[in-house]
Structures are given as C-alpha cells and as structure tokens.
C-alpha positions in Angstrom: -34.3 -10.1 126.3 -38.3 -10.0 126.2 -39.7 -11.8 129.3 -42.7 -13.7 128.6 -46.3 -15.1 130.4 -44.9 -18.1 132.9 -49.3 -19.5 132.5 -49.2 -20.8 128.8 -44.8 -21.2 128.4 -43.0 -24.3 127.1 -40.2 -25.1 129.8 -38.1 -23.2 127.5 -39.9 -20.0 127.8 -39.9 -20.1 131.5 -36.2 -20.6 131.6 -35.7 -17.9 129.4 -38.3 -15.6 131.4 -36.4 -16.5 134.6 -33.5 -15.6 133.0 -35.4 -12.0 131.6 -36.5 -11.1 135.3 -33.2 -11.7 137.0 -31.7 -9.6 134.6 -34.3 -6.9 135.0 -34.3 -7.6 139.0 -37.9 -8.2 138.7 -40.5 -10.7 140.7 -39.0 -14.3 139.3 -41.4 -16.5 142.0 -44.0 -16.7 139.0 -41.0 -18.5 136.4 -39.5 -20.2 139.5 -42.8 -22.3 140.8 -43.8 -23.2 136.7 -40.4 -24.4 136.5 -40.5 -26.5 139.8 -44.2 -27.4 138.6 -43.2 -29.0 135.2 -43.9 -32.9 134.7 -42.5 -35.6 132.6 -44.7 -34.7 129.4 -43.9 -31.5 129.9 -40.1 -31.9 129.9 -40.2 -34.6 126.8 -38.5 -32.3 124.2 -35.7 -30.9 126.7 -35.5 -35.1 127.3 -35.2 -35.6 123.6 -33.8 -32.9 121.6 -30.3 -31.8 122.2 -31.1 -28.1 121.0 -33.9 -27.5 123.5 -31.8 -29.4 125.8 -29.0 -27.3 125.4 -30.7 -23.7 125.9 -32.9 -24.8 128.8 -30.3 -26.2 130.9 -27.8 -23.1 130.0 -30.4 -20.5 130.9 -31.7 -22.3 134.0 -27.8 -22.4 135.1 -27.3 -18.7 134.5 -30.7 -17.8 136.2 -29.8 -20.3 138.6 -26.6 -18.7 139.6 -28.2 -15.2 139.6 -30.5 -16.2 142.1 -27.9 -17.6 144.6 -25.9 -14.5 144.4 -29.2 -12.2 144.9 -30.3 -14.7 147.8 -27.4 -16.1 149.6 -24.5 -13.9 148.7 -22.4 -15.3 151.6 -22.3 -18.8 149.8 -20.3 -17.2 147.4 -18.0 -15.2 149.9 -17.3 -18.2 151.4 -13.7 -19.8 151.1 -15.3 -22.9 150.8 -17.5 -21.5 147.8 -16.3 -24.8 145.8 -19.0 -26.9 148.3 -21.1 -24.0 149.6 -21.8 -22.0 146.4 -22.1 -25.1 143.7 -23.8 -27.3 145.9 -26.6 -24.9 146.8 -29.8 -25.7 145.9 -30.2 -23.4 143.0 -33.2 -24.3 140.8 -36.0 -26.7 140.9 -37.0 -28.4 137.7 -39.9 -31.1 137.5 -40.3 -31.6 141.2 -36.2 -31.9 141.7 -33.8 -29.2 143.5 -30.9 -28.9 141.2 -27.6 -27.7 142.3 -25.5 -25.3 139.8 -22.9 -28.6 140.2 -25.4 -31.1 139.0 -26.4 -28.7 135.7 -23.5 -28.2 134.6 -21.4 -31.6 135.5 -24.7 -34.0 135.5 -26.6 -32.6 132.8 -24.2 -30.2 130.3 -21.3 -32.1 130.3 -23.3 -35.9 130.3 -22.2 -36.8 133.4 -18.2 -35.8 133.8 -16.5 -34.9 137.1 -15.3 -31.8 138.0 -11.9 -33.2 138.9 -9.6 -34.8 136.6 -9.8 -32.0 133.9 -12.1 -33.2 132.4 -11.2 -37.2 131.7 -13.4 -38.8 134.7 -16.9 -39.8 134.8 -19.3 -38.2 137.6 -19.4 -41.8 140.1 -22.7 -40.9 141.6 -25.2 -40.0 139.4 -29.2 -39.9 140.0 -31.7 -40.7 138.3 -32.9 -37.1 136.9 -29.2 -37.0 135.6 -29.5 -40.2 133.9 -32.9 -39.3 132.1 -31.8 -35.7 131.1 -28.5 -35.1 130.7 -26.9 -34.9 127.4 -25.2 -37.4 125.8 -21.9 -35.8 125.0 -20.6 -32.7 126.1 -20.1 -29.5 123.8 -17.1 -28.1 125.1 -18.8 -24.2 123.8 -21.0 -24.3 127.5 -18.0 -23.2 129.2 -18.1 -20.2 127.4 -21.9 -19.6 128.1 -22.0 -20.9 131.6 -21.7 -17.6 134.4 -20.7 -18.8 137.9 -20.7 -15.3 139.0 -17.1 -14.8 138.8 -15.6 -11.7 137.1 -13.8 -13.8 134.5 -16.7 -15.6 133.8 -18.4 -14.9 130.3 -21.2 -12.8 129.6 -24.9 -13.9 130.2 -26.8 -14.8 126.8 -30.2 -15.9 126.7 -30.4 -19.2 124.4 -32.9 -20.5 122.0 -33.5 -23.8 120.7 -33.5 -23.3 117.1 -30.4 -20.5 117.4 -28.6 -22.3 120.2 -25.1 -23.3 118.3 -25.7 -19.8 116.2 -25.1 -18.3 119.8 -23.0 -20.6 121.2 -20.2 -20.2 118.1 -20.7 -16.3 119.0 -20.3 -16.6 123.0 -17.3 -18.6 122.0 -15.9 -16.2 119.5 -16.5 -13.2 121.7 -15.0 -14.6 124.9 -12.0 -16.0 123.0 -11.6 -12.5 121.7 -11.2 -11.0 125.0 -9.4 -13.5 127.1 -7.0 -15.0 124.7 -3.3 -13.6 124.0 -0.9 -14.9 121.3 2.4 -14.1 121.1 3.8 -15.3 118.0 7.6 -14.6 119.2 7.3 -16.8 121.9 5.2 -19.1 120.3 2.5 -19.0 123.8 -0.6 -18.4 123.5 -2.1 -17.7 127.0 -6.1 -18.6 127.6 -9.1 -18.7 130.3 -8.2 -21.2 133.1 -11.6 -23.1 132.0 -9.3 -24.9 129.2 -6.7 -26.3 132.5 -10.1 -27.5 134.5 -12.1 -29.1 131.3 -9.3 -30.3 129.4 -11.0 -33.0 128.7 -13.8 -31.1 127.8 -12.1 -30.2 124.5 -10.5 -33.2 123.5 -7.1 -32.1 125.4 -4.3 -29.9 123.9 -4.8 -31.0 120.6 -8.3 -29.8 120.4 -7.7 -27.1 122.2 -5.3 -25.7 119.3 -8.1 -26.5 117.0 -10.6 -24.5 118.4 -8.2 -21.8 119.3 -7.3 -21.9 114.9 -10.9 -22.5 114.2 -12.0 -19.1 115.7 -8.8 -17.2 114.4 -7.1 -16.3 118.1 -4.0 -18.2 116.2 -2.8 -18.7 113.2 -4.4 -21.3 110.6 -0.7 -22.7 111.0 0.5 -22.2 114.9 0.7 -25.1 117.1 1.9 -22.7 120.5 2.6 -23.6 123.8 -0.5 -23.2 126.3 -0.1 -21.7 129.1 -3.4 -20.8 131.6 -4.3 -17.2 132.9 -5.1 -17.0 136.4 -8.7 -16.9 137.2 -10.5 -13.6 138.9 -13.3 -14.7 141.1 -14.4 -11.3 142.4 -18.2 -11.7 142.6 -19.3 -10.0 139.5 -23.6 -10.2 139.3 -25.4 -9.5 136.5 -22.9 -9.3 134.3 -24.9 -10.0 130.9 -24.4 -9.5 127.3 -25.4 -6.2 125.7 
C-alpha cells in the first residue's frame, strides 16, 4: 500500500490513503478532513459506478474500523459492542458521520438489516443511504469487511478497476483458511458470517455454490453446513501481506 497526496485525490484515493496511514500508524487527519470535505460532484462516480462504489465504501469501512479501535478501544471492549462499537461514529463522508453499521448494512449490502440473516430490509433508512448505497449486495464484502475481530478477514486495499479481481481473491483466501470439509461426514464447517448473512448469499443453496465454485468442496458435494463459532478477540491491524 502506497499512501498518496490527500490536496489533488479523487474520493477513492483518499479512502485508500486513509486506509495506507492507519496501516502505517501515521498522521490520518489530512485523509480524514478531505473525506468529510467531499461534495456531491465530487462523490458522482462512487454515486454512479458500482466498481468505485465498491472499493470506496470497503476501504473507508476498514479504515473506519481502524480508527475506532486506535481512538476508542473501550467501545469495542464493551459487552454491548453490538450498539457501542457499530454505532460509533466512524467516518465522515460528504458532510455526513457514518457509522461502521450504516456502511456496511446501508450502503454495501443496499440497504439489508442486520437481523434476519440476511432476508429483511433496513426499515429506517436516510437519505445519504438512499443516494449511495448499492443496488444489490455482493455477498464477497463479507470477506473484505474487518470489524476488528480476530476471525475477521484480512485488510486489502481496493481499487476500482481491480475491485472483483480482489474481491474473488479475499474470498478464495479466507475460504482457504476458515473452511473444513469432511467428506466422511458429509459437513462442511464455515465462518459464522454465512449463519448472520444467509441471505446475503442466496441461502444454503448458494452457499454450496460458492463453497464448489472456489473448490473448498467437491464440484459434486451438496454437505451439511454447520457454523464455526466466532472469535472476537480484538485483533488491530491485522492486514494482508
């Protein structure tokens, strides 16, 4: 990751830089005012194009996330991290404070609830969310998306025009580690994200289908899911090599 100059950056740059200096624990107030700076014009392709939307919202998540755990560690510590920690103010983007809840569920995932694994509709939804959010939800975000827990995947920093390039590998690199299949059995055991976004992924059948498509199972299996407990020992900074 090469940072770059937050005076002359498209939105995507700056997210990326953001990104670049919370890795390298550097000054981020520079990338963080630009961001909270940015205007309608200046947000039109992240508006339009679902490739810049994709890598700006993912990076400002993960920077996003970086930042609360660097700031505010005790949100995280918190039992009540579900309210506390996702429903910090994280980021501000065009003149609006953004919550790591309303990126992902508002703007990722086009406006879906966290509850219901993954079937129900957010019910309150503002009017940022309505203007920028994607129109369908690419179920490969959950394995880009860090919330700063230990079995969360690796930090990547996307680009635009190498966005589902990356997110195909983030997906076949986190399915590679976390998935089991035992062909005795006929379980195959996965990451708890595919109990919470069911939906997400089209439900079991799609899950089996991605799990085939990336070669965790066999071209032929149709196994029995069952979901691996989640670790959520605060793990910061945890980015790809």
């Amino acid at each position: 990751m090469e940072a770059r100059d937050p005076s002359a950056s498209t939105p995507t740059a700056l997210a990326r830089g953001l990104l670049v200096a919370c890795k390298r624990g550097t000054a981020s107030e520079e990338y963080t005012s630009a961001l909270a700076a940015l205007d309608d014009d200046d947000l039109k392709r992240v508006r339009t194009d679902r490739e810049t939307a994709l890598a700006f919202w993912l990076n400002c998540y993960n920077a996003g996330t970086q930042l609360l755990l660097d700031d505010r560690p005790a949100l995280y510590e918190s039992p009540l991290r579900v309210v506390r920690f996702f429903r910090a103010s994280a980021l501000t983007v065009g003149g609006t404070t953004l919550s790591l809840a309303r990126i992902e569920n508002g703007l990722l995932r086009g406006g879906r609830s966290k509850y219901g694994l993954g079937y129900l509709p957010t019910l309150l939804v503002t009017s940022f969310e309505h203007r920028y959010r994607l129109q369908s939800c690419d179920p490969r975000i959950h394995f880009a998306l860090n919330c700063g827990a230990e079995s969360c995947p690796p930090i990547r920093a996307y680009e635009p025009d190498a966005v589902d390039e990356q997110l195909d590998l983030a997906t076949q690199t986190y399915l590679d580690a976390t998935v089991t299949y035992d062909a005795d059995s006929g379980v195959v055991r996965v990451p708890r994200v595919f109990l919470w976004y069911r939906g997400d992924f089209g439900g079991g059948a799609g899950i089996k289908r991605l799990l085939r498509t990336h070669g965790v199972v066999p071209a032929d299996a149709s196994p029995s899911i069952r979901h691996r407990a989640w670790d959520w020992s605060k793990a910061p900074r945890k980015f790809a090599e």
